[in-house]
C-alpha positions in Angstrom: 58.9 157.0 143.0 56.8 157.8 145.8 57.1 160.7 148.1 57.3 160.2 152.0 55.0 162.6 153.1 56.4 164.9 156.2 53.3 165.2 158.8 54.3 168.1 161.3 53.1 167.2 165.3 51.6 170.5 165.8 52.5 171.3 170.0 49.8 170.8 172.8 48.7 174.0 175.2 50.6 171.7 177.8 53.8 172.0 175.0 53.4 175.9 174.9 53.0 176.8 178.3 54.9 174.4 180.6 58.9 173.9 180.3 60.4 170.5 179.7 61.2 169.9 183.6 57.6 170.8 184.6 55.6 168.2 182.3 58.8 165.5 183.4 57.6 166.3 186.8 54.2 165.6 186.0 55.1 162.2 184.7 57.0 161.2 187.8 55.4 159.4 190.9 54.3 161.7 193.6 53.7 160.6 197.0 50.3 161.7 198.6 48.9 161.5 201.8 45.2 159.5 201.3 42.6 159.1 204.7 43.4 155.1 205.8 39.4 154.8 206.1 39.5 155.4 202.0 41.9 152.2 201.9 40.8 148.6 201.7 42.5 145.7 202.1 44.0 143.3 199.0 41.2 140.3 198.6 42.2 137.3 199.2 45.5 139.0 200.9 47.4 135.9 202.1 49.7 137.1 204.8 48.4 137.6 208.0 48.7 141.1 209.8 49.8 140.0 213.5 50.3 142.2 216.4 53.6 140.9 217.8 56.7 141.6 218.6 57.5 143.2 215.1 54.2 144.9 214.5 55.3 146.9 218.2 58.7 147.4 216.8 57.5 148.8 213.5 54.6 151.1 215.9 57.5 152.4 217.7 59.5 153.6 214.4 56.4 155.1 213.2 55.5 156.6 216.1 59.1 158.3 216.0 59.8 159.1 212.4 56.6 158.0 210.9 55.9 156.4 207.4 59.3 156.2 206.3 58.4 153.9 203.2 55.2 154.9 201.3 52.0 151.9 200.4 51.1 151.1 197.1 47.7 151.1 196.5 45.6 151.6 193.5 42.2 153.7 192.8 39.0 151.5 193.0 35.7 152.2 190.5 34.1 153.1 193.8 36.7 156.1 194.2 38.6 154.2 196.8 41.6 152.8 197.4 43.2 149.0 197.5 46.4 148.2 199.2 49.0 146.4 197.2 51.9 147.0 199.5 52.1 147.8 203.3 48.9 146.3 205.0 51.2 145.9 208.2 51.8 150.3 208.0 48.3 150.7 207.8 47.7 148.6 210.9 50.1 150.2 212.8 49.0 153.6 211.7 45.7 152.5 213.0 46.6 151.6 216.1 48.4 154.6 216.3 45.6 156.3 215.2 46.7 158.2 212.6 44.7 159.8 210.1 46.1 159.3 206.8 49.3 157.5 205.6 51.4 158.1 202.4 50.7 156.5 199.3 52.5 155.3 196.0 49.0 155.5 193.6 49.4 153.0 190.7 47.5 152.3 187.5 47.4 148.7 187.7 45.7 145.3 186.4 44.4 143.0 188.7 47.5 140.3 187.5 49.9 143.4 187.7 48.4 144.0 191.5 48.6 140.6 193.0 52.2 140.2 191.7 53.3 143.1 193.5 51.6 142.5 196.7 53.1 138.7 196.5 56.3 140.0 195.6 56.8 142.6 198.1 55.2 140.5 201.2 57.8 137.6 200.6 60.3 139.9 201.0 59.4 139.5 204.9 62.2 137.2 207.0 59.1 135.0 208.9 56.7 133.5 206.5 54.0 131.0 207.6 54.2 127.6 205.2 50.1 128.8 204.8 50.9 132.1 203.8 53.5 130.9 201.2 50.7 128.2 199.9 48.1 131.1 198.9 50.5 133.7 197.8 52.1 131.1 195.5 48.8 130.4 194.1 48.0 133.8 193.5 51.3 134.5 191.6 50.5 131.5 189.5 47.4 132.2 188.4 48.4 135.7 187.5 51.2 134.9 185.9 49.2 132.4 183.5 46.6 134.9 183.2 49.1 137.1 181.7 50.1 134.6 179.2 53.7 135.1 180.7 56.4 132.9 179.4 60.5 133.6 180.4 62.9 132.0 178.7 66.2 132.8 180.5 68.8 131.6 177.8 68.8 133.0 174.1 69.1 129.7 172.6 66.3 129.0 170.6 65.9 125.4 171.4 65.9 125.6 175.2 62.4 125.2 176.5 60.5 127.9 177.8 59.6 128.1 181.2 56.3 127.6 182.4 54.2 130.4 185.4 55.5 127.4 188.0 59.1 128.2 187.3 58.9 131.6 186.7 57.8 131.4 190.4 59.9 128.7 191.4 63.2 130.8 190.4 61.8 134.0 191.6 61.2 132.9 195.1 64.7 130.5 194.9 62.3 127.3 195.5 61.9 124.1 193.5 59.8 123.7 190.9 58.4 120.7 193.4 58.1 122.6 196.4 56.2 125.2 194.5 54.2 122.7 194.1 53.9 120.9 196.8 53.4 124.6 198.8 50.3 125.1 196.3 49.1 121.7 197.6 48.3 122.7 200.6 45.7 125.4 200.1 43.1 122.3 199.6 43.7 121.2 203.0 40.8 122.0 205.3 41.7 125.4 208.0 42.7 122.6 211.2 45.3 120.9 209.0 46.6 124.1 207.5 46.3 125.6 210.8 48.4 122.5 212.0 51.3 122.5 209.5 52.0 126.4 210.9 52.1 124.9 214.2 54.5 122.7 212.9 56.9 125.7 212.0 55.8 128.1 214.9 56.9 125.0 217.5 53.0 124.9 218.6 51.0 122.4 219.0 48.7 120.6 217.6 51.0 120.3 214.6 51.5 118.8 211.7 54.6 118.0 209.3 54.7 119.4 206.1 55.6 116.8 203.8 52.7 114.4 205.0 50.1 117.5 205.2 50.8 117.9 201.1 49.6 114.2 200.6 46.6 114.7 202.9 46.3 117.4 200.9 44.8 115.3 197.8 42.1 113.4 200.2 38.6 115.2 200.0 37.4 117.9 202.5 34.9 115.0 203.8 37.8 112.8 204.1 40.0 115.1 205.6 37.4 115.7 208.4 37.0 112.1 209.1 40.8 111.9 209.4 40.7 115.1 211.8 38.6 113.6 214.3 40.5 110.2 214.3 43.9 112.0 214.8 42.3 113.7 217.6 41.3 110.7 219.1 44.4 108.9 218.8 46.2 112.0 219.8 48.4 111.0 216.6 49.4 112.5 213.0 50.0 110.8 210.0 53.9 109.6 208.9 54.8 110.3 205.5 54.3 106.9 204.3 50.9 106.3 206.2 49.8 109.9 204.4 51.2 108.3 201.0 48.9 105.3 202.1 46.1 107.3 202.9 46.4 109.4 199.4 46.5 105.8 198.2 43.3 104.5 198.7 41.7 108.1 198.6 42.4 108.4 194.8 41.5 104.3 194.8 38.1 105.2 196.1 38.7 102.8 198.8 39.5 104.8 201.7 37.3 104.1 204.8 37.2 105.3 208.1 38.1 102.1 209.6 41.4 102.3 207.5 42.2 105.5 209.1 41.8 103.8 212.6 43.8 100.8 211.5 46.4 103.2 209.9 46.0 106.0 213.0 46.7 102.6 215.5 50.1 102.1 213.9 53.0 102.2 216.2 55.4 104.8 214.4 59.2 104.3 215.0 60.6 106.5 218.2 56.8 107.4 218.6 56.2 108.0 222.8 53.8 105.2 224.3 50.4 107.3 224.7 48.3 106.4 227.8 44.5 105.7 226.6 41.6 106.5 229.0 37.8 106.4 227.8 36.0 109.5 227.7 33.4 108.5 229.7 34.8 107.3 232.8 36.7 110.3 232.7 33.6 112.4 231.5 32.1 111.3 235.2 34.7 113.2 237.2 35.9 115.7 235.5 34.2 119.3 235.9 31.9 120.6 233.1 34.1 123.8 233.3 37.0 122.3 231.2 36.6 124.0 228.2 38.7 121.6 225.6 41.0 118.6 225.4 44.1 120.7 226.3 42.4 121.9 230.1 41.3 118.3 230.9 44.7 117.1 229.9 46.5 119.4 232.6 43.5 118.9 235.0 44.4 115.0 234.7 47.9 115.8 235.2 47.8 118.2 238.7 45.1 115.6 239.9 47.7 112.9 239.4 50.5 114.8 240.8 47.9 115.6 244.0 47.6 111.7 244.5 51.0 111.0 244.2 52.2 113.3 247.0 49.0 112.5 248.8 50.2 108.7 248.8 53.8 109.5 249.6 52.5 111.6 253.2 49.9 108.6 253.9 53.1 106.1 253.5 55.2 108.6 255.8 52.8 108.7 258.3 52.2 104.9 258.5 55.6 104.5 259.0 55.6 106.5 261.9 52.9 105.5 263.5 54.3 102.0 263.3 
């Protein structure tokens, strides 16, 4: 019968000269304070950093009680840093002008970085339809690069799920609308920029659900499309952008079925008065910067005449 042999794990110098709560300490996180010039930014960070209303809230609280909540960031090659969590407490510490901010240092992977940042960004209540679309992307690809497969049941012959939902349950989304949100990070910036108007109330905008259809037309197409849209001073229904997708994956698409698409009367859609560009190019000043400042040039020049006819109409009237 063979012997076990009994190997003795001889203690470290750390073992003989430091007590059990002192090398525990050593293994727990400690928050350090780390110069905000030694920090970069997360590439490819999705969410934009915006200097509103919150951003002066969260300067005010800072200002007041300072970094309540430590960043995450981990060390670069280089010897610097790389936020993973709190790019908006580094701007407002930098607008405060603060010298250094406190810091959660992690040892992480690249996959392990970008699902934290993702994660702890769409914990924010007001989150652009563009910034979902990239961050969702990110997760994804991390997620798959990971080789990461949940199965949430113990039944053996459930099927697995797949990165898309892992994400889709994580962020309490569709499988579909995870989707369709990736969709739209192959839409040119103006359309993107567009569908954000859409939820901010701005305009130009653009609805979501058509935008993920324009989505699949090429970046040539999409441009084409662009500069019709402006023309018509239109956007797409859903079932013209289905259309459109149509005869783009067809190879048939041309710019005179945009027009005749673009020239549609939509249901409930407001008459729109059309006036050529070059009549109106021969009154109105060179100063107008863009369509929106010959628009309400138009408008106060109509609203002049219209007053100036109703005091020449007065004034015949009394004269007669």
């Amino acid at each position: 019968m063979e012997k076990k042999e009994n190997k003795m794990h001889l203690p470290t110098i750390d073992d003989l000269f430091t007590t059990q709560e002192e090398r525990d300490s050593a293994n727990l996180e400690k928050v350090i304070d780390i110069s905000i010039n030694d920090i970069d930014d997360f590439p490819k960070h999705p969410f934009k950093v915006l200097v509103n209303d919150e951003m002066q809230s969260l300067i005010e609280s800072i200002k007041s009680k300072g970094v309540i909540d430590p960043v995450i960031v981990r060390k670069k090659q280089d010897g610097r840093y790389e936020m993973i969590s709190g790019h908006r407490r580094k701007k407002a510490s930098e607008i405060l002008k603060l010298d250094t901010i406190p810091c959660l240092v992690r040892d992480l992977t690249d996959d392990e970085a970008t699902i934290i940042m993702v994660d702890s960004n769409l914990q924010r209540e007001k989150i652009l339809p563009s910034e979902k679309a990239f961050a969702y992307k990110l997760k994804l690809e991390a997620i798959k690069h990971q080789g990461e497969r949940t199965d949430l049941t113990s039944a053996p012959m459930e099927q697995k799920l797949d990165a898309r939902d892992v994400v889709a349950n994580e962020v309490k989304e569709s499988r579909e609308q995870v989707r369709r949100y990736v969709r739209l990070t192959e839409l040119i910036p103006k359309f993107l920029e567009m569908v954000d108007n859409e939820c901010l109330k701005q305009s130009p905008s653009m609805a979501f659900r058509p935008a993920v259809e324009i989505s699949y037309l090429t970046k040539e197409e999409q441009n084409n499309l662009l500069d019709i849209m402006e023309c018509y001073d239109c956007t797409p229904s859903l079932s013209q952008a289905i259309r459109l997708k149509k005869l783009s994956q067809d190879g048939k698409l041309t710019i005179d079925d945009m027009e005749e698409l673009m020239e549609e009367e939509k249901p409930n859609q407001t008459p729109k008065l059309k006036v050529s560009m070059n009549r109106l190019s021969n009154v109105l000043p060179s100063s107008l910067k863009n369509d929106r400042e010959r628009e309400e040039y138009v408008i106060k020049a109509v609203e002049w005449y219209d007053k100036y006819q109703k005091r020449l109409k007065e004034r015949n009237s009394q004269e007669r």
